[in-house]
C-alpha positions as CSV (number, residue, x, y, z in Angstrom):
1,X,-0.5,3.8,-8.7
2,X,1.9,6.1,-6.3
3,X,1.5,9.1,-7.3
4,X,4.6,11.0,-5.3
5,X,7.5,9.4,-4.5
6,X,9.5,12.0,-3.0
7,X,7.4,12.3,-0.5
8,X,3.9,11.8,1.2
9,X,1.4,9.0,0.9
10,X,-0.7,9.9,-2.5
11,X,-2.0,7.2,-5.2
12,X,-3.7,7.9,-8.2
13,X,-6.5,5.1,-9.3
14,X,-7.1,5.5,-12.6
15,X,-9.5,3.1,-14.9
16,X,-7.0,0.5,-16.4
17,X,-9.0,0.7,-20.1
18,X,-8.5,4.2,-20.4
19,X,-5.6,5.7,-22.2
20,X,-3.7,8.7,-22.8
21,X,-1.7,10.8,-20.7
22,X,-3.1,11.4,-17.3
23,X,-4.3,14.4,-15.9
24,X,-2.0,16.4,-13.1
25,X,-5.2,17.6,-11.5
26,X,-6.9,14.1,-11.1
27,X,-8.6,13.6,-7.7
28,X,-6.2,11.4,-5.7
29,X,-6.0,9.4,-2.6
30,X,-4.0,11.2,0.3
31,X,-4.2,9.2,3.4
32,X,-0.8,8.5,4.9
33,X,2.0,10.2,6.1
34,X,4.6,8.6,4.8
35,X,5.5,7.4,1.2
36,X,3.2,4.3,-0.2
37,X,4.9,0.8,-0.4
38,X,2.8,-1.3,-1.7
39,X,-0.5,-1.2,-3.1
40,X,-3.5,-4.0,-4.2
41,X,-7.0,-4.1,-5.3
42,X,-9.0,-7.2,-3.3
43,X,-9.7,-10.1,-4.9
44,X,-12.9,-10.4,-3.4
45,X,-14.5,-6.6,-3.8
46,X,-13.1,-4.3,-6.9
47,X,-13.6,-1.1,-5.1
48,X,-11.8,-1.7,-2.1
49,X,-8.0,-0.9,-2.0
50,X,-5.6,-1.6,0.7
51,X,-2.4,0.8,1.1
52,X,1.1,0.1,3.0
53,X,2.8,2.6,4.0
54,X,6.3,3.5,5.4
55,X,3.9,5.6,8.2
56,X,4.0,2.1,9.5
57,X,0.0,1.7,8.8
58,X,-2.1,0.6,6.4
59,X,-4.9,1.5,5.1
60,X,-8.1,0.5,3.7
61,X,-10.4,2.4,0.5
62,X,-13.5,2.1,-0.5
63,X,-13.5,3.6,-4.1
64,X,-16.9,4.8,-5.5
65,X,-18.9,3.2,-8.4
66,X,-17.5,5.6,-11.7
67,X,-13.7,6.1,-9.6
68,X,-13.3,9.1,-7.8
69,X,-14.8,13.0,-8.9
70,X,-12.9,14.5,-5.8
71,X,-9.7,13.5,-3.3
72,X,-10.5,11.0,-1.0
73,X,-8.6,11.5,2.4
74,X,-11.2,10.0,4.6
75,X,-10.0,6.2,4.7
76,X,-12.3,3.0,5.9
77,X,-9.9,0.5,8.0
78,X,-6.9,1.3,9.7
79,X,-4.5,-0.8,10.2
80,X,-1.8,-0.3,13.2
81,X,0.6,-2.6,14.5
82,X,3.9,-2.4,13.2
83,X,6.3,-0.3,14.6
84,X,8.3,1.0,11.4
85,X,7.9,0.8,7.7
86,X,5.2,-1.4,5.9
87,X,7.1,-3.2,2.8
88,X,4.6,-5.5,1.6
89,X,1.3,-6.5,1.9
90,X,-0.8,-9.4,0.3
91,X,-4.5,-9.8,0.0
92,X,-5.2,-13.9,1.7
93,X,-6.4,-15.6,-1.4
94,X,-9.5,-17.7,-0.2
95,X,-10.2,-15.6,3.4
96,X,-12.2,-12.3,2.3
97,X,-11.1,-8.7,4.2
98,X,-7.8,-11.0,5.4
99,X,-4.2,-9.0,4.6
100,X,-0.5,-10.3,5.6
101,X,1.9,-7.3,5.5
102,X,5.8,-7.6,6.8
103,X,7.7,-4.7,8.2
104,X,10.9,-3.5,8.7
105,X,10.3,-4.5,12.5
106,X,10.9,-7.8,11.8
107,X,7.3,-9.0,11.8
108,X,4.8,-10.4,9.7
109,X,1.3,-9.8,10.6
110,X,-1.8,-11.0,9.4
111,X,-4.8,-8.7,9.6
112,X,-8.8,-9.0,10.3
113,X,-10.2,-6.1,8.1
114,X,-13.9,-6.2,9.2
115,X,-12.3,-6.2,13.3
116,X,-9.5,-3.6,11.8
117,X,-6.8,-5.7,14.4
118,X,-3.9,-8.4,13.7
119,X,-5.0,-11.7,14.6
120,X,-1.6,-13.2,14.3
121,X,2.3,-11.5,14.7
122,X,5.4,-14.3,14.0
123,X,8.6,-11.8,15.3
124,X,12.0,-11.8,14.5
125,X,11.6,-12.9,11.1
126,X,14.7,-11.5,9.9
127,X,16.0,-8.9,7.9
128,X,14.1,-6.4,5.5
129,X,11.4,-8.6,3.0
130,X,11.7,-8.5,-0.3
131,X,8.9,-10.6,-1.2
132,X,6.4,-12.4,0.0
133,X,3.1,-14.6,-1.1
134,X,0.3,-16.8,-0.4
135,X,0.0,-20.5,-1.9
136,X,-2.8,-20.9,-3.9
137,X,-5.7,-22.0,-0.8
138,X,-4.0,-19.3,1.3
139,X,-2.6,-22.2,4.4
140,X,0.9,-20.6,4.0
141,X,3.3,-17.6,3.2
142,X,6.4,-17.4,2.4
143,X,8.8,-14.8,2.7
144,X,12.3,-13.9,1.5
145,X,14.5,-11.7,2.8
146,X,17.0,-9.3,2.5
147,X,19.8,-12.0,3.9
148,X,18.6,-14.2,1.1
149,X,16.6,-16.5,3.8
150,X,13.1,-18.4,3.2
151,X,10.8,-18.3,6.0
152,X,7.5,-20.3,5.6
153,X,4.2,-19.3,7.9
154,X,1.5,-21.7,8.6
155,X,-1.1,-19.7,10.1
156,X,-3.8,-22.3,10.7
């Protein structure tokens, strides 16, 4: 989870089957510079977590076996290409280490984890995205923007 929102990019993970109230001191993930967007666990390997951040990056985690004894600030991919803020980002359903983020530049990209570059840009895709998601065998995305506008991506 974010663990700041008023500033800086820090996330908490925490194990989703313990409860109680949290401790302030927890060892946390500190990585970006700029506030975190949007966060996911991979579908394909439950220790590695991407990051979005409005740094314009994001960022890839690999989180130990028994969650984290200490703050983790050394990250594992980087992930540069858009120019401003990173809204979203979506783990590709059937392709493992694949990611499709959208920016406020007015691009959706889709990423190669293991190569850490964007193996395809579609520009100009409108106005800040509000959502966005894979169909169920990953061949397309859709996004929706803020001007209320569908676009559909067929990468393949």
């Amino acid at each position: 989870m974010p663990w700041k929102s008023s500033g800086g990019g820090i996330v908490a993970v925490h194990p989703a089957n313990q409860f109680g109230k949290l401790n302030p001191s927890m060892p946390l993930i500190t990585g970006h510079k700029g506030v975190v967007q949007d966060l996911s666990f991979s579908p394909f390997h439950d220790n590695i977590l991407a990051t979005a951040s409005a740094d314009g990056s994001l960022k890839l985690w690999m989180i130990p076996d028994g969650g984290l004894t200490e703050n983790l600030t050394k990250f594992d991919a980087d992930l540069r290409g858009h120019t401003k803020k990173v809204q979203l980002m979506r783990w590709h359903p059937t392709a493992n280490f694949t990611i499709g983020s959208t920016s406020l530049d007015g691009t959706f990209k889709i990423w190669d984890i293991q190569s850490e570059k964007c193996t395809m840009s579609y520009d100009n895709i409108g106005e800040a995205t509000w959502s966005m998601e894979w169909n169920h065998n990953g061949s397309l995305m859709a996004t929706i923007d803020k001007g209320k506008k569908m676009h559909i991506f067929d990468p393949r």
